[in-house]
Every structure is written in structure tokens, then in C-alpha cells.
C-alpha positions as CSV (number, residue, x, y, z in Angstrom):
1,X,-10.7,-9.1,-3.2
2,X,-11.3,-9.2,0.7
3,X,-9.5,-6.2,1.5
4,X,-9.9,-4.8,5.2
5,X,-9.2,-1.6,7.0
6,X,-8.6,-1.5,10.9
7,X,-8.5,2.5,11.8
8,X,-6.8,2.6,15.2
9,X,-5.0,6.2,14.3
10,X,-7.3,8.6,15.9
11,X,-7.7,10.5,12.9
12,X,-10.4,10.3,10.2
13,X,-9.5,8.9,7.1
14,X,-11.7,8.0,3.9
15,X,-11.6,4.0,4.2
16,X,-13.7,3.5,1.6
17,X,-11.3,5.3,-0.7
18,X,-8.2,3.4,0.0
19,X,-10.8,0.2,-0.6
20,X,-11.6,0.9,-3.7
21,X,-7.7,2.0,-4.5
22,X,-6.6,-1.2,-3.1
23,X,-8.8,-3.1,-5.3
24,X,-8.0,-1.0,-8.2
25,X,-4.1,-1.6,-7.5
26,X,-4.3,-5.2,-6.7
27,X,-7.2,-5.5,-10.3
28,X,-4.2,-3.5,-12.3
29,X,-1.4,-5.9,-11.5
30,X,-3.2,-9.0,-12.0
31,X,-3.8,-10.4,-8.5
32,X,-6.2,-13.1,-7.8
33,X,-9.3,-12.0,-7.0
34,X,-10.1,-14.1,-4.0
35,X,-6.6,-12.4,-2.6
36,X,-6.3,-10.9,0.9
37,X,-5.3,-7.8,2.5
38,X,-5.1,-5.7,5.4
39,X,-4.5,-2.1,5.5
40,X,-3.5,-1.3,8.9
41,X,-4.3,2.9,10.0
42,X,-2.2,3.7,13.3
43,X,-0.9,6.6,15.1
44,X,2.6,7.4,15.3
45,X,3.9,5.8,18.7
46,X,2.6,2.9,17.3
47,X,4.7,3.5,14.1
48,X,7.5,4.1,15.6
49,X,7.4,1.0,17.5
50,X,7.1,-1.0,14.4
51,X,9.9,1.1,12.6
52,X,12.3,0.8,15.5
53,X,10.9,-3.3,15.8
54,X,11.1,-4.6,12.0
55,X,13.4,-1.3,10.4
56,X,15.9,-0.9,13.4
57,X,15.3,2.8,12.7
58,X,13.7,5.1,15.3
59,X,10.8,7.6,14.7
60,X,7.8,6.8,13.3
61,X,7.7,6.1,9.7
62,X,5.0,7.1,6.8
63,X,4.5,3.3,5.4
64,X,5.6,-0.4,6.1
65,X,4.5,-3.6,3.9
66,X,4.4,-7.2,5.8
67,X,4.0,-9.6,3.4
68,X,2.3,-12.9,4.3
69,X,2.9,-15.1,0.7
70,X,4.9,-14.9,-2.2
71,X,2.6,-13.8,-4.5
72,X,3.7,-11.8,-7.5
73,X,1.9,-9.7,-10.2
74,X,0.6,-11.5,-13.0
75,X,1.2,-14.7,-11.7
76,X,-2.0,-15.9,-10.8
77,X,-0.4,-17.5,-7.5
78,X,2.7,-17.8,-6.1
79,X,5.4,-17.5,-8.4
80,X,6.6,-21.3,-8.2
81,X,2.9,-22.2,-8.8
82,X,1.2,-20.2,-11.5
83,X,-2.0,-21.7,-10.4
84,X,-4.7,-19.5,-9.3
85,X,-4.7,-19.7,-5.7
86,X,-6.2,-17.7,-3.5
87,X,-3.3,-15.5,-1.0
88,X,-3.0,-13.6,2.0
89,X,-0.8,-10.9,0.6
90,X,-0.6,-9.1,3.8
91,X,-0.4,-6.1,6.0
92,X,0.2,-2.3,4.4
93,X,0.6,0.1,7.7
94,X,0.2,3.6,7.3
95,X,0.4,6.5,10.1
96,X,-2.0,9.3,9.0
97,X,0.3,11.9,11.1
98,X,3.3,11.2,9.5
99,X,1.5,11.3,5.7
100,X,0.0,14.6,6.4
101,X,3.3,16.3,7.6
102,X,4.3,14.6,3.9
103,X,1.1,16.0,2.5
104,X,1.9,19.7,3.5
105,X,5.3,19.3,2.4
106,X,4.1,18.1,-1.3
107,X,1.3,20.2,-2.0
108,X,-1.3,17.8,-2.3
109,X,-3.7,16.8,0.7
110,X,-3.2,14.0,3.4
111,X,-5.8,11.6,1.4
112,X,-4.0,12.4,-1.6
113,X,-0.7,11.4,0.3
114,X,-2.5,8.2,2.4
115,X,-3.4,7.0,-0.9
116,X,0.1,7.2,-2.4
117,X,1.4,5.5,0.6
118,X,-1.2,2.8,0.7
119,X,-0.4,2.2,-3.4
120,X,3.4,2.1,-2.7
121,X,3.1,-0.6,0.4
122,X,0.9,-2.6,-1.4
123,X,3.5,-2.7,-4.2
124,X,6.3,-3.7,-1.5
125,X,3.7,-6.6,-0.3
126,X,4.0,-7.6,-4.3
127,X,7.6,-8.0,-4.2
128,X,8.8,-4.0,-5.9
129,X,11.5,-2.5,-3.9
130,X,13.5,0.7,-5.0
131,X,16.6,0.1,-3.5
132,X,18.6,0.1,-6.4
133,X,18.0,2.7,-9.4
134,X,16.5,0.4,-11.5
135,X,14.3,-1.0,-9.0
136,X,13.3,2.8,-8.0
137,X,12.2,3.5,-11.5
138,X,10.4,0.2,-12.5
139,X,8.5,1.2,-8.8
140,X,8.0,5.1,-8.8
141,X,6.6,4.9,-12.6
142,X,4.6,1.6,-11.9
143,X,3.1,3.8,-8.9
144,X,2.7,7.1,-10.5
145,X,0.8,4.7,-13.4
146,X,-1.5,3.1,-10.9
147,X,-2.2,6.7,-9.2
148,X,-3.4,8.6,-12.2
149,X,-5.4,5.3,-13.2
150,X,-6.9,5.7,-9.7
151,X,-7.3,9.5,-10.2
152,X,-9.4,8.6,-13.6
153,X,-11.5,6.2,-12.1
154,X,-12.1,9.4,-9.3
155,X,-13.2,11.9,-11.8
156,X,-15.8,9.9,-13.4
157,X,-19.3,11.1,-12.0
């Protein structure tokens, strides 16, 4: 996997953890390997921007998901062409001020809550929405599976 991180936030975050989670999320739902993406870290004028640009909402938001191709879990490529082309998936954007106000809220620390964010965009980028009920429990569960997998693969020495 080729994933990049561009940190433009102004706050430190552990990269190389949402890296490895990335690769972990995008290895558990059957992407191609030679797949791209970018995680995008930016502060919240900048998020709100992009919310009030793509969402029509205003305010800065925690997460957004860009995809770039129509790639789908397990299919090896796009979905019309199961073959195993490489795909830019595309851009997860996350604002580290927004996920720690989230973070406090939740119990759990902004890391915690940056990685959550950076699993449930990277799902959107895969084609999961929540929407609709159905759609929200297929997602949530599928995320909260991919988490604790993640938090395993943490607590190994």
C-alpha cells in the first residue's frame, strides 16, 4: 500500500500510527496492495472550508472522505472489473482540533479518536455510508471490528 500523510494541522499527531492503521484497514477489507491513499491532517479553518465547500454545512467538521475510483472491498479492482488493478482510493481529511474536542467528550484520547476518524473515512472512500439504519450498522460494526483488530495488533510487544 502507498499510503501518505501530509500534516498541515499545526498539532502533533502519531503519523506512523494512522500508517500502519490505514494499512491494517485497507489489508482487512481486501484492497489491492499496490492501492493508494492520502490522509490529509488540517486545522479547522481549513475544515471548515471544505465542510461549507463539498457538505454545504458550516463549521468545521471531524472527517471527510474524497474518493478518487470505484474500488470496493474484496473486489480486487473496481467493481465492474474484478481484476487486480492497482487504484487511487483517495483522500481521508481529518482536523486534529475538532477529534480532540470528540476525544474529551468520549473518554478515550485524541489518537484514540484520530484513529477512529481515519478508519471511518477510509471506509466512506470504500463505498460504506450510514445514512440509512442498515447502512449505519453494516458501517459502525465493520469499524468497531477493524478498531479492536487494530487495538490487538497495538498490544502485541
Amino acid at each position: 500500500m502507498s499510503i501518505e500523510v501530509a500534516n498541515e494541522s499545526g498539532v502533533a499527531v502519531d503519523e506512523s500510527a494512522l500508517v500502519e492503521l490505514a494499512g491494517l484497514v485497507l489489508g482487512r477489507m481486501g484492497v489491492n496492495p499496490l492501492a493508494e491513499l492520502s490522509i490529509l491532517v488540517i486545522d479547522e479553518a481549513a475544515m471548515a472550508e471544505l465542510h461549507e465547500q463539498w457538505m454545504g454545512e458550516p463549521g468545521p467538521t471531524d472527517v471527510l472522505a474524497f474518493p478518487m475510483d470505484e474500488l470496493r472491498p474484496n473486489s480486487g479492482g473496481r467493481e465492474e472489473d474484478p481484476s487486480p488493478d492497482p487504484a487511487l482510493l483517495g483522500d481521508v481529511v481529518l482536523c486534529p482540533q475538532v477529534a480532540a474536542k470528540q476525544a474529551a467528550d468520549a473518554g478515550h484520547s485524541p489518537q484514540d479518536e484520530l484513529e477512529l476518524l481515519c478508519t471511518h473515512g477510509i471506509l466512506h472512500l470504500l463505498g460504506y455510508d450510514h445514512a440509512e439504519p442498515e447502512e449505519h450498522a453494516e458501517m459502525f460494526g465493520l469499524q468497531d471490528q477493524l478498531l479492536e483488530a487494530w487495538r490487538e495488533v497495538r498490544r502485541k510487544p
